[in-house]
C-alpha positions in Angstrom: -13.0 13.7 -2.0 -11.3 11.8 -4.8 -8.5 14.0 -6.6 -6.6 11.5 -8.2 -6.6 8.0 -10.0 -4.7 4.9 -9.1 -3.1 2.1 -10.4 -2.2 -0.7 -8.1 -0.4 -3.8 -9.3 0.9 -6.6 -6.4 2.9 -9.8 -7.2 2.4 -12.1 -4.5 4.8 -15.4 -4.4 3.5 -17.8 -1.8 5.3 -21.9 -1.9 6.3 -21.4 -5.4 3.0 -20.0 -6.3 2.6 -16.9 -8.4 -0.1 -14.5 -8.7 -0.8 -11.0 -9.7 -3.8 -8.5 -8.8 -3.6 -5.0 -10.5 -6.3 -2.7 -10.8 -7.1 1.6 -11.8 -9.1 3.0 -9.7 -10.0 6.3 -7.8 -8.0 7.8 -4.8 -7.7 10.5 -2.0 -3.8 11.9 -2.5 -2.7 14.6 0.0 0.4 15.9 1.6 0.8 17.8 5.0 3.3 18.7 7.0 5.6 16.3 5.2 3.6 13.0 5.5 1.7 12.1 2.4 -1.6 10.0 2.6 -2.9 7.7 0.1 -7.0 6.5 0.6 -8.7 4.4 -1.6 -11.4 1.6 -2.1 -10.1 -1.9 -3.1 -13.5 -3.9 -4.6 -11.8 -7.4 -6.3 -14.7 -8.5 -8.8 -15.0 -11.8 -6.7 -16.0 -10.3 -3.9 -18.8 -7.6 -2.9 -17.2 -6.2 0.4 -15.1 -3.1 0.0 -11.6 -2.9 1.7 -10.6 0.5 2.6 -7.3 1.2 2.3 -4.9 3.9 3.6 -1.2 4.3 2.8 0.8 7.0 5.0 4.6 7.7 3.6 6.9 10.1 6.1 10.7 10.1 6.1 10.9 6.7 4.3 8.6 4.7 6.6 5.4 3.4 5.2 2.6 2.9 7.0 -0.4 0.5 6.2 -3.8 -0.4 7.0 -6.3 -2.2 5.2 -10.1 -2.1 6.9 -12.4 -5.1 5.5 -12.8 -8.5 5.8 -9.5 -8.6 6.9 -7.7 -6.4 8.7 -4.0 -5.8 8.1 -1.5 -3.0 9.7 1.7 -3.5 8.3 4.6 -0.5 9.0 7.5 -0.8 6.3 10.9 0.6 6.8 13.7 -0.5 4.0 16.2 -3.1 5.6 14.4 -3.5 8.7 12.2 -6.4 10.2 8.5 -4.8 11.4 5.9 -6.0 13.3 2.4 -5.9 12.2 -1.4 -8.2 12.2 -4.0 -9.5 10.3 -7.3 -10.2 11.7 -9.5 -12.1 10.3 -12.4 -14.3 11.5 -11.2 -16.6 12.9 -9.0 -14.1 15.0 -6.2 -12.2 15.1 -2.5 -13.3 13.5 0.8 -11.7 14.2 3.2 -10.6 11.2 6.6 -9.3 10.6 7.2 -8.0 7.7 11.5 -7.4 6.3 11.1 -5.2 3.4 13.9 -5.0 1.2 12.6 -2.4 -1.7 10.9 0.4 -0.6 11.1 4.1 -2.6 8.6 7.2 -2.9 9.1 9.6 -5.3 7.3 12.4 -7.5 8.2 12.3 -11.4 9.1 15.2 -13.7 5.1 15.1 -14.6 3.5 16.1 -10.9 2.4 11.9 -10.9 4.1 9.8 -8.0 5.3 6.3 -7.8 5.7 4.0 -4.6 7.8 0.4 -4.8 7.7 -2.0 -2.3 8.8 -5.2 -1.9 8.3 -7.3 1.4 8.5 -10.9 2.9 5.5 -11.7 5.4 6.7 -13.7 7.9 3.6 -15.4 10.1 4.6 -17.8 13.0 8.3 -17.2 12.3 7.8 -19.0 9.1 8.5 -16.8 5.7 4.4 -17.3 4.2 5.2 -15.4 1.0 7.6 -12.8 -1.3 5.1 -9.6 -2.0 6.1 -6.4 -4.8 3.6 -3.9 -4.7 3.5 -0.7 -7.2 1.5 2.1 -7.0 1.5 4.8 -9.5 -0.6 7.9 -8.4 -2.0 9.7 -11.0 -2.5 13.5 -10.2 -4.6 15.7 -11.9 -5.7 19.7 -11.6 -7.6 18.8 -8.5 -4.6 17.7 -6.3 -3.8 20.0 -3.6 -0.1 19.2 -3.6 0.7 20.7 -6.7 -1.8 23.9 -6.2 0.0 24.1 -2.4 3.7 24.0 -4.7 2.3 26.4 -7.7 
């Protein structure tokens, strides 16, 4: 069930190279018990596969996992060095990630916003700089705020 709207923006800087991918699209937003999960489909225009994605936030540790061609499971903690994999296929590739922004917060309007910023380290070699925002747009549908009403 999709109760809210997304918009996703990641800078990725990789040997001096700068890109950017940002995108609006539809999403699954639920709290319980304290933990918050994010869900939502990632389709780039390039490509036809879908890559599912799922974002779980508790006491200022992020968890990730993105199911598609690639694999990814990356667990971010501010100020700490995490370890984490991508598998792809031509197998599977040990990461670390050291994030060094990371905040999740609700605004005065019932919307949230998460900010992350990581290096991904692959073979003990830093492979790029990544700064990832998400702003979740709720709307009458989302059980948080009926659950805080």
């Amino acid at each position: 069930m999709q109760n809210s709207k997304i918009n996703f923006t990641m800078h990725i800087t990789q040997d001096g190279d700068r890109s950017k991918t940002e995108y609006t699209t539809d999403a699954n937003f639920t709290e319980k018990d304290g933990k918050f999960y994010l869900f939502f489909d990632e389709r780039l225009d390039v490509e036809e596969e879908i890559t599912k994605c799922r974002f779980e936030i508790e006491d200022n540790v992020l968890r990730l996992r993105r199911n598609g061609p690639i694999v990814l499971e990356q667990t971010h903690i501010k100020d700490t060095k995490t370890d984490g994999y991508l598998k792809t296929p031509f197998g599977r590739v040990e990461t670390k990630t050291r994030t060094f922004q990371f905040s999740f917060m609700e605004r005065e309007n019932g919307d949230y916003h998460l900010d992350l910023g990581y290096d991904l380290y692959t073979g003990g070699e830093k492979t790029g700089m990544y700064l990832l925002e998400i702003i979740i747009y709720t709307n009458y549908t989302n059980p948080i705020r009926r659950l805080r009403d």
